[in-house]
KOLVO-468542 format. One record per residue (C-alpha): residue in three letters; z, x negated, y negated. Coordinates in steps of 0.5 Angstrom, whole numbers, padded with zeros to 4 digits, always signed. Layout:
BEGIN
ALAZXY/...
end
This chain:
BEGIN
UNK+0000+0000+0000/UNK-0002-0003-0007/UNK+0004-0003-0012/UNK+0004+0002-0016/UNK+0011+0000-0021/UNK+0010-0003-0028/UNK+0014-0009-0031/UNK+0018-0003-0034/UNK+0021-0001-0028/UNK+0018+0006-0026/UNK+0014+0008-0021/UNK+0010+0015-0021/UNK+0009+0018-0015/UNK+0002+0020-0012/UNK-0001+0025-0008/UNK+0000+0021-0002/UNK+0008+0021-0002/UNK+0008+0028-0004/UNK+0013+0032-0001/UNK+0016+0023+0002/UNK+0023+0022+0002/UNK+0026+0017-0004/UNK+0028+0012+0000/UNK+0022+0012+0005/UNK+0017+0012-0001/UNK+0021+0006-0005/UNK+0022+0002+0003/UNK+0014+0003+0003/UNK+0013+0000-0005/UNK+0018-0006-0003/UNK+0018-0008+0003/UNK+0023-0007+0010/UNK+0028-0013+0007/UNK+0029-0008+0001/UNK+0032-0003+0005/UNK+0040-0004+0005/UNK+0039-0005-0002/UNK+0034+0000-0004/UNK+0039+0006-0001/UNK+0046+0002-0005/UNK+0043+0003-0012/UNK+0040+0010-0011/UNK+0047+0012-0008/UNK+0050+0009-0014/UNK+0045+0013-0019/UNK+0041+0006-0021/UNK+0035+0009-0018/UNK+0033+0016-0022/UNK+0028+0020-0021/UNK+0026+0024-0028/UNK+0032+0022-0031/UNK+0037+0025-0026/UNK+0041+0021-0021/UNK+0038+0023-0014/UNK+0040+0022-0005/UNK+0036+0017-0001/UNK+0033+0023+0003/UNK+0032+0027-0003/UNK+0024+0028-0003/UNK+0019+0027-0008/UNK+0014+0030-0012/UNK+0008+0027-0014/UNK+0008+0027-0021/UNK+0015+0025-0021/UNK+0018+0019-0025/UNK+0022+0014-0021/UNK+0026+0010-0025/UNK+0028+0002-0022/UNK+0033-0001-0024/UNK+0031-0010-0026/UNK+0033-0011-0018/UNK+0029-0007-0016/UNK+0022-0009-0020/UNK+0019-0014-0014/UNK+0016-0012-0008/UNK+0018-0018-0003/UNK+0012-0024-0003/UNK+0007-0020-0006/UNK+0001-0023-0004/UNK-0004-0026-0009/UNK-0011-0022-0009/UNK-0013-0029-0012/UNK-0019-0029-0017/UNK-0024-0023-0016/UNK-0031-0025-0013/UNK-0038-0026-0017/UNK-0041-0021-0013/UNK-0035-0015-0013/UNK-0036-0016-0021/UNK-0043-0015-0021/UNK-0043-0008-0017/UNK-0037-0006-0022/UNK-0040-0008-0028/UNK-0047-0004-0026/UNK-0042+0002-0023/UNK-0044+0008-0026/UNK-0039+0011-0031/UNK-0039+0018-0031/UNK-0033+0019-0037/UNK-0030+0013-0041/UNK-0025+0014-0048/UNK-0020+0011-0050/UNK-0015+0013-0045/UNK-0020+0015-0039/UNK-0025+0011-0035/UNK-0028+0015-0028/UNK-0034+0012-0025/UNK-0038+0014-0018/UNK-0036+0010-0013/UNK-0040+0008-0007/UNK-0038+0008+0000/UNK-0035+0002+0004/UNK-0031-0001-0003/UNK-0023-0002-0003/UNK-0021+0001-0009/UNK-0014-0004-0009/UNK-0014-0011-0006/UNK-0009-0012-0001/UNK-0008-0009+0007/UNK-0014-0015+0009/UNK-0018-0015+0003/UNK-0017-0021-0003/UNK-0020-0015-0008/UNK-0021-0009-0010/UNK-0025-0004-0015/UNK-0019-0004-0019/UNK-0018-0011-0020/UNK-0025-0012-0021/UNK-0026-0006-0027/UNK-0019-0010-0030/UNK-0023-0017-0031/UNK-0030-0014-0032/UNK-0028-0009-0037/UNK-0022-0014-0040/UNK-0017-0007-0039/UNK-0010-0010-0035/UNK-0006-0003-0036/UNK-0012+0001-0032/UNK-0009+0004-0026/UNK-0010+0010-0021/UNK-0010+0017-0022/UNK-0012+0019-0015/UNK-0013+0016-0008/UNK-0021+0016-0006/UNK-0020+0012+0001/UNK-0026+0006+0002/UNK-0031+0010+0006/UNK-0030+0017+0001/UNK-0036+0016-0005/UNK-0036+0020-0011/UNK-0032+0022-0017/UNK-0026+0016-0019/UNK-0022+0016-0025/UNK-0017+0011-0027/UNK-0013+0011-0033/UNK-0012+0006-0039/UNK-0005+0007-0041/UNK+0001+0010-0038/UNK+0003+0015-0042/UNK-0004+0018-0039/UNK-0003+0016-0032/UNK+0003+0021-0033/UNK+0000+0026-0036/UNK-0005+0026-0031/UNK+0001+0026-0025/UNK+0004+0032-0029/UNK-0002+0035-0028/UNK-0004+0034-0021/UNK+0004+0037-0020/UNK+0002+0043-0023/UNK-0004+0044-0018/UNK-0009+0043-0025/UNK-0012+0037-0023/UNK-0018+0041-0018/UNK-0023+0037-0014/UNK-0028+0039-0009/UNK-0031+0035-0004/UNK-0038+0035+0000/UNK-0037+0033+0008/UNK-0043+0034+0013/UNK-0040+0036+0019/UNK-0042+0036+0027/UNK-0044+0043+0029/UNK-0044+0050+0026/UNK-0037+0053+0024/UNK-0038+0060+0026/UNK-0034+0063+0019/UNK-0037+0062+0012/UNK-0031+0060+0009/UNK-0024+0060+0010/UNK-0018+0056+0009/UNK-0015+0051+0013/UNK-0007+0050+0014/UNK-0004+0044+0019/UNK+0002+0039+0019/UNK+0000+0033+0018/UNK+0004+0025+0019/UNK+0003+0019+0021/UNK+0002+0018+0028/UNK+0001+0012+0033/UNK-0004+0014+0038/UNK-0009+0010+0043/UNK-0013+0005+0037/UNK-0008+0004+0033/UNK-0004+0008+0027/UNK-0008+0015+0024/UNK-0006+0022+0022/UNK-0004+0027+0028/UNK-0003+0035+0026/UNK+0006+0035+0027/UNK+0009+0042+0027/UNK+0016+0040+0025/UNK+0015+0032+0022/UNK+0009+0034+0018/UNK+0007+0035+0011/UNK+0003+0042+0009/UNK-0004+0040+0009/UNK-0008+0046+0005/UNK-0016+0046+0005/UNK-0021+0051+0003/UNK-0028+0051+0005/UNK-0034+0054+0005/UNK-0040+0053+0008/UNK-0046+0051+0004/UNK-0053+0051+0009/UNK-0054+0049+0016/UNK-0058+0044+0019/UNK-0061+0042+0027/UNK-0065+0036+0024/UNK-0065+0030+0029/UNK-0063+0032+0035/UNK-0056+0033+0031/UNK-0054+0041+0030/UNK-0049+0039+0023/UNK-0046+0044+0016/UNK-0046+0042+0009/UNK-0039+0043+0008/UNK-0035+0044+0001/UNK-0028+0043+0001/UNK-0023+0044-0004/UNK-0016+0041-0002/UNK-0010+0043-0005/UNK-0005+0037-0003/UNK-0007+0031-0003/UNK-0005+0027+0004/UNK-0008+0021+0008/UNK-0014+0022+0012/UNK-0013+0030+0010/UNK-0020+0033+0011/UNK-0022+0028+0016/UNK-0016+0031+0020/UNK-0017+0037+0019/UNK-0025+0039+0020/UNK-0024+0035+0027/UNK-0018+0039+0029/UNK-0023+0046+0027/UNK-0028+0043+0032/UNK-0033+0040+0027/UNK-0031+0032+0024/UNK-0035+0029+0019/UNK-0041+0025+0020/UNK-0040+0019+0021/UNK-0033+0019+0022/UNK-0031+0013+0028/UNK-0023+0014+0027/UNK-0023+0021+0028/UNK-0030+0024+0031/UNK-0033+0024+0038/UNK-0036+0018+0041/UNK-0042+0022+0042/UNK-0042+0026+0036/UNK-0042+0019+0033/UNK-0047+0016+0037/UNK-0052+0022+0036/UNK-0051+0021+0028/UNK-0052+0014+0028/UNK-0059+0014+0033/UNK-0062+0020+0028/UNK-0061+0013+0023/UNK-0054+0016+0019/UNK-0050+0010+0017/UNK-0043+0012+0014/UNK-0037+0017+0013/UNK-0041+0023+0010/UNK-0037+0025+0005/UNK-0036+0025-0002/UNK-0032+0028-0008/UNK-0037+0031-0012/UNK-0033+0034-0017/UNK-0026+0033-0021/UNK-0023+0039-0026/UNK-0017+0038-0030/UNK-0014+0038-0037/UNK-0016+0032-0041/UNK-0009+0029-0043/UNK-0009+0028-0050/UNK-0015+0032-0053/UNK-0012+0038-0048/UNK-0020+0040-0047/UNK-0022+0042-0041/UNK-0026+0036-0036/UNK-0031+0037-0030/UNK-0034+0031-0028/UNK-0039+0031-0023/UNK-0043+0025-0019/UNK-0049+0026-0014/UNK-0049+0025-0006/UNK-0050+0018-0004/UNK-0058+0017-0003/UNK-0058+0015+0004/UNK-0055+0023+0005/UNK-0062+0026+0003/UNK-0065+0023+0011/UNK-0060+0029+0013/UNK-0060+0034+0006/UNK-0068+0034+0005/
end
């Protein structure tokens, strides 16, 4: 997990913790070695989440604002992401930038790139915008995995980080994704509700549906157009989340029987082997569009970015 808490000592809970217990949530910032004197502070009322004193096993929202005593201000050997690659910063700087302010930067990311160093790899996009666009306080304002394309936004302070926190906290922060998924699903639209934590299942750590540990996990979707191109029977698919969990949609549409294209974590074996011989390369899905209110001017904002190119093989 990348490090989320500024010099000063605050942490703004993302859509990923949502709903994670404190200590938990700070254990995963800092580092297991952490642990004895995270839950210490927290029981003296060191740590504060929005200015109120709190329980370890409290649970956080996202949005919400932790504030970390100077004890608690570094992770445990952070490793260095060391400089950014030439290479990384030639695809930054010819990203295309969909809204940009003196706040706000979104641009359309391409599958395939680490949003964050860390987890594996020296850098990420965020390293690469900072030293390209000369921006050291540009920080995430949601979670867009390295094999999701589409809309990203990153703010510039964090004062509009916050903003923008609330905003996902008070469900005004809407997106909606579109994945191309295996089969037909039999209904035209509905809403998907599961469960989910992470499990370890053959092939290492992942998302599994857990009744009574999990997370609710809320999507509804509606089916665009059908396809039988290829040799692959497959749905364009538009889905509207409204929680922001790890893997959420990927989870979800192979638990209903139709995984994303492309998928190799979650998909079938087949599935994935009939996708790729019909030329597909690549999780087809994409976040298509970001609503939500602007955090100073208040304005309302839709951002918009087109499906990759190589989905037109599929979509044309």
């Amino acid at each position: 997990m990348a490090r989320a808490i500024t010099e000063e000592g605050i942490l703004i809970v993302g859509e990923d913790e949502d709903g994670s217990r404190l200590d938990r949530v700070l254990i995963r910032q800092l580092g297991a070695s952490q642990r004895a004197l995270i839950l210490r502070l927290i029981r003296k009322g060191n740590v504060r989440v929005n200015k109120k004193r709190t329980k370890p096993e409290a649970r956080v929202a996202a949005g919400d604002t932790v504030f970390l005593p100077a004890s608690l201000r570094e992770p445990e050997a952070p490793a260095e992401t060391g400089a950014v690659p030439h290479s990384l910063l030639k695809r930054a700087m010819a990203m295309p930038v969909l809204y940009e302010d003196q706040w706000l930067l979104a641009v359309d990311k391409p599958a395939g790139m680490v949003v964050h160093g860390g987890s594996g790899h020296e850098a990420g996009l965020i390293e690469a915008l900072k030293e390209a666009r000369g921006l050291e306080d540009l920080r995430l304002a949601h979670r867009l995995d390295r094999d999701t394309s589409g809309v990203l936004l990153l703010a510039k302070n964090l004062e509009a980080l916050r903003c923008l926190a609330e905003s996902f906290r008070q469900r005004d922060m809407q997106k909606t994704y579109f994945a191309l998924v295996s089969g037909h699903p039999f209904t035209h639209a509905g809403r998907m509700i599961s469960h989910l934590a992470k499990g370890v299942v053959q092939g290492g750590e992942r998302m599994v549906v857990d009744a009574e540990e999990g997370k609710e996990s809320i999507t509804d979707y509606q089916v665009m157009m059908h396809y039988n191109r290829h040799g692959v029977d497959y749905a364009m698919v538009a889905l509207k989340p409204h929680s922001g969990r790890t893997h959420q949609l990927r989870v979800q549409l192979q638990g209903e029987g139709h995984a994303i294209l492309g998928d190799g974590k979650y998909g079938g074996k087949e599935e994935l082997a009939a996708y790729r011989a019909a030329g597909g390369r690549g999780l087809m899905l994409h976040a298509w569009r970001l609503r939500f209110t602007h955090p100073v001017s208040g304005n309302d904002m839709e951002l918009k970015a087109r499906w990759p190119q190589s989905w037109d093989l599929f979509l044309a």
